[in-house]
C-alpha positions in Angstrom: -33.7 7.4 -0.8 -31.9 5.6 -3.2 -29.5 7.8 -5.7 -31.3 8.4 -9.2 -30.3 5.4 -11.4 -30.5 7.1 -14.4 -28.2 4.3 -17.2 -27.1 0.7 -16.7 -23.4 -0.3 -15.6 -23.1 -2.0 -19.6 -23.7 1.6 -20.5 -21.7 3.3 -17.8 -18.7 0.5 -18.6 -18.9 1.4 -21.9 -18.3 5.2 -21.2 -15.1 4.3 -19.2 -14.0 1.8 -21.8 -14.2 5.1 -24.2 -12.4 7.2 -21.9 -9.9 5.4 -20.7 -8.5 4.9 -24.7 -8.2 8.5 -24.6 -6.6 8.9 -21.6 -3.9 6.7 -21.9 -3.1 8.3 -25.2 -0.9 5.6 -26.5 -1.5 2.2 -28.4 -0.5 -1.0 -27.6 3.4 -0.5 -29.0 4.0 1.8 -26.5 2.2 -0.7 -23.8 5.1 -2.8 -25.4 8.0 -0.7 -24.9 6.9 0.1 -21.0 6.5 -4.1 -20.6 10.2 -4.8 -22.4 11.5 -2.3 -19.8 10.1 -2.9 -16.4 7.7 -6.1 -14.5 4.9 -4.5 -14.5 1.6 -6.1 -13.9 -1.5 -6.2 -16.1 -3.3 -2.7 -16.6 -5.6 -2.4 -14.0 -9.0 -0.4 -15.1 -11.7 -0.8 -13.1 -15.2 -1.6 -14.0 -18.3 -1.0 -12.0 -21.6 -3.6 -11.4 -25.3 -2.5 -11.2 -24.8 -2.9 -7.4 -22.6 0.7 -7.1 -25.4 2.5 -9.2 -28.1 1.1 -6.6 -26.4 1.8 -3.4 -27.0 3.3 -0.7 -24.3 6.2 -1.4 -21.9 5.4 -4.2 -18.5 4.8 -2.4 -14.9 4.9 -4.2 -12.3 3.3 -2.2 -9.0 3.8 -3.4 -5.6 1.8 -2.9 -2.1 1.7 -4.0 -1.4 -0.8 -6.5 -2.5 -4.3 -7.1 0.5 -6.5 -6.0 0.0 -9.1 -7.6 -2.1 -8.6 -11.2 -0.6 -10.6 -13.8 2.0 -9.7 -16.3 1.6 -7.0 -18.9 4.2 -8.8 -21.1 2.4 -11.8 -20.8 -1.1 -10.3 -21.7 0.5 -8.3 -25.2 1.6 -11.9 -25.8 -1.6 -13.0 -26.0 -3.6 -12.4 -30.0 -6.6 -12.5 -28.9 -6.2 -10.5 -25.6 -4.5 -7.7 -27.0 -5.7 -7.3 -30.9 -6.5 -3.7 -30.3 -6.3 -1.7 -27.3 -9.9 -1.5 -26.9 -9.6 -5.3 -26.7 -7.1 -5.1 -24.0 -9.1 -2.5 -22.3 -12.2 -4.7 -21.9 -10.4 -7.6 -20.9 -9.0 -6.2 -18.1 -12.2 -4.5 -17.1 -13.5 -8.1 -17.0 -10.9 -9.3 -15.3 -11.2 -6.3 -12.3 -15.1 -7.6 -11.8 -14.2 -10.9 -11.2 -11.4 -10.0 -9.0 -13.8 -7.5 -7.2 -15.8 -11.0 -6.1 -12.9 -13.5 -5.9 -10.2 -11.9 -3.7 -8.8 -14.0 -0.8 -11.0 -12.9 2.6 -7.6 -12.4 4.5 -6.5 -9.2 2.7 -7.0 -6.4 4.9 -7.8 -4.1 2.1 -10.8 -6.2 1.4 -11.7 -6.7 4.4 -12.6 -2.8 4.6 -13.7 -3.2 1.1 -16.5 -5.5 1.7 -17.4 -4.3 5.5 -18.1 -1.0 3.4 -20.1 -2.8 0.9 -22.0 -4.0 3.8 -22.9 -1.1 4.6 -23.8 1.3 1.9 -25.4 -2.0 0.1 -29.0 -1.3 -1.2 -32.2 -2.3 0.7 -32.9 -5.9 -0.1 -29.2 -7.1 -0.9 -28.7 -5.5 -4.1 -25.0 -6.1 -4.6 -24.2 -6.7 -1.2 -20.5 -8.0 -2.2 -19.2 -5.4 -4.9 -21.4 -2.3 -4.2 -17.8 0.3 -3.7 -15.8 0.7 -7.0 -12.6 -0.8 -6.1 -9.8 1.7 -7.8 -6.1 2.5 -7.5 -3.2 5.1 -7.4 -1.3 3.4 -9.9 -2.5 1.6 -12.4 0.5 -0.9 -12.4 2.0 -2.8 -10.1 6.3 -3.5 -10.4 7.4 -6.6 -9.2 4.4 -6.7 -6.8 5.0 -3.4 -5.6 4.8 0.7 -5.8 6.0 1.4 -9.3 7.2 4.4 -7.9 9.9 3.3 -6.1 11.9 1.8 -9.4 14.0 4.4 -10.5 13.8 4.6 -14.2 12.5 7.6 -16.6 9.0 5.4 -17.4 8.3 6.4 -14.0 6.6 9.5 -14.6 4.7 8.1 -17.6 3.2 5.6 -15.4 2.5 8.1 -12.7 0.8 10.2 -15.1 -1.4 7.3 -16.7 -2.1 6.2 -13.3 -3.6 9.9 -13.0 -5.5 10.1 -16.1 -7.2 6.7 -15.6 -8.0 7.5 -12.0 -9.4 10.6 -13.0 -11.4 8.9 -15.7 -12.9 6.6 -13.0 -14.1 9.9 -10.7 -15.4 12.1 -13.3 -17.6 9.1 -15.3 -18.4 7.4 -11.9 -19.2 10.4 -9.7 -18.7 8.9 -6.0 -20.0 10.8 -3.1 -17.6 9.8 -0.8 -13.6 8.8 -2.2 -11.6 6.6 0.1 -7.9 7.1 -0.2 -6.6 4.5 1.9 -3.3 4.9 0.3 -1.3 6.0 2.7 0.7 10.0 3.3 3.7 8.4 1.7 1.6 8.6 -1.7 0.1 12.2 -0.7 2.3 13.8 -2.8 0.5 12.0 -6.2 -3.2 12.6 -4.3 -2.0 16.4 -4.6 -0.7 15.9 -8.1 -3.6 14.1 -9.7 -6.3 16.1 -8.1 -5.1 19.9 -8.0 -8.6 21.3 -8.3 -9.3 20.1 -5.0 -11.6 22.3 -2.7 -10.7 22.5 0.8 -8.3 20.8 3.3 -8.4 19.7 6.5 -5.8 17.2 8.4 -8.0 15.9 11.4 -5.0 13.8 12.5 -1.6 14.5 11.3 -0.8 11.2 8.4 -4.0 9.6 10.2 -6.8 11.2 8.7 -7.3 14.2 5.7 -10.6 15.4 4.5 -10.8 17.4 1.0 -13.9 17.8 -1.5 -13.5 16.6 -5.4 -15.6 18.9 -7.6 -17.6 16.8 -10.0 -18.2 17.5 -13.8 -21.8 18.3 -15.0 -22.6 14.5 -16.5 -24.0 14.5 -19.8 -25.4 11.2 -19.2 -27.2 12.1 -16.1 -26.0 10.1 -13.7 -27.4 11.5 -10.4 -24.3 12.7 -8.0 -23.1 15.7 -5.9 -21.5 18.6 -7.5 -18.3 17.6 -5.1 -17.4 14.7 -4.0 -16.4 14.2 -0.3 -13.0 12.7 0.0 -10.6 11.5 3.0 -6.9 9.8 2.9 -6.4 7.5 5.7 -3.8 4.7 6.5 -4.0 1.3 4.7 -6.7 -0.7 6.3 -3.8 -2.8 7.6 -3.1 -0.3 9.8 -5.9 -1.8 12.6 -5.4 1.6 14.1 -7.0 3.6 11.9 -10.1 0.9 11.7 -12.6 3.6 13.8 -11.4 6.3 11.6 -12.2 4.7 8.3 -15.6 3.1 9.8 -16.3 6.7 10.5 -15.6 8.2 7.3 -18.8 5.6 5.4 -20.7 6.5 8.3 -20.6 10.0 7.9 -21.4 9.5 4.2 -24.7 7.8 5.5 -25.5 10.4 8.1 -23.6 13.5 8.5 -22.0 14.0 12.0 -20.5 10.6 12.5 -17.1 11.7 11.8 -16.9 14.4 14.5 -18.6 11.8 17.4 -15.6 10.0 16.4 -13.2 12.4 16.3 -14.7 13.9 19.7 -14.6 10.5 20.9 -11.2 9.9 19.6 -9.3 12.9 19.3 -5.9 10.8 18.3 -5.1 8.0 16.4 -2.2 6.3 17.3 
């Protein structure tokens, strides 16, 4: 059975488009300041498509940063990108649905993306490509890498945005199953973002962590779980970990395909 589609991804967009503003808690001068001071990329705000609300079980999979996403400079340069912030904000929610569609087939992270979509795709096709929200960690990109890893004191401002916004995303959206294939170098913001999560077990040490998300009642009534089920696993370029992650939408699908793996597999290497 399909999940209840109870509003349409304009209306759902919409709703992050409004939440995201007061998340980030700033206006475009202070978008500015961050862009005069480091190379960071574009804002990256995801959107979602009518194919995620008619999956088979609405999947998050979540990365570590864009490498690669334009120039936030660049974009404040632009009148009529960045006229408001709300104008800003929808631009780039454009711009992550096209990207969702376009990306190069030899990124490994997409590669996982789009087997997943494969899977948890509706009956019939429905969305076949872009069915997973794609989201992110951090919700910048420096120099083409982990903003993280500059020291400077924007650092925890972006860290904490990054937060906010990602929060955003699971709250409106209300995934069943989360995919942080960020990494355990990044567990440390996982545990910072998300301290209200419910349980914890490490399957395989820096392999594979399983943890639930609760989930706000939705005033909108998008149909969900009260929790959502989440994992962090390796990057998907880490072909080691391929079973592991292949397991985890499985199990979303049909409880008990993450411990034939796991009995199957007892250690990833």
């Amino acid at each position: 059975m399909l999940p209840d589609q109870a509003e349409s991804a304009a209306a759902l967009n919409s709703r992050l488009l409004q939440r995201y503003a007061e998340a980030l808690d700033l206006d475009l001068d202070r978008l500015r300041d961050l862009a005069a001071r480091r190379d960071l990329s574009g804002l990256f705000v995801p959107a979602v498509s009518d194919s995620y609300l008619c999956s088979r079980v609405r999947v998050m999979i979540v990365g570590r940063e864009t490498a690669g996403w334009g120039k936030l400079r660049a974009d404040l340069a632009m009148p009529g990108r960045a006229a408001s912030l709300a104008d800003y904000l929808a631009h780039q929610m454009a711009k992550h649905r096209r990207m969702v569609t376009q990306v190069r087939g030899t990124s490994k992270f997409f590669q996982f993306y789009r087997e997943t979509a494969r899977q948890v795709a509706a009956p019939g096709g429905c969305g076949m490509r872009d069915a997973p929200v794609w989201a992110n960690l951090f919700c910048f990109d420096d120099g083409k890498t982990r903003p993280d890893l500059v020291r400077d004191n924007s650092t925890a401002d972006i860290v904490r945005l990054s937060g906010a916004l990602l929060r955003v995303q699971v709250e409106v959206l209300r995934p069943a199953l989360i995919v942080f294939a960020t990494g355990s170098s990044c567990d440390i913001y996982v545990k910072q973002h998300f301290g209200d999560r419910i349980g914890s077990t490490v399957h395989v040490p820096k392999r594979l962590w399983e943890f639930r998300l609760p989930l706000p009642d939705d005033p909108a009534g998008l149909a969900g779980p009260a929790q959502a089920m989440a994992f962090r696993t390796p990057h998907p370029r880490h072909a080691a970990s391929a079973g592991a992650r292949r397991a985890i939408v499985a199990e979303a699908l049909a409880p008990g395909a993450l411990a034939a793996y796991l009995a199957s597999s007892p250690v990833l290497t």
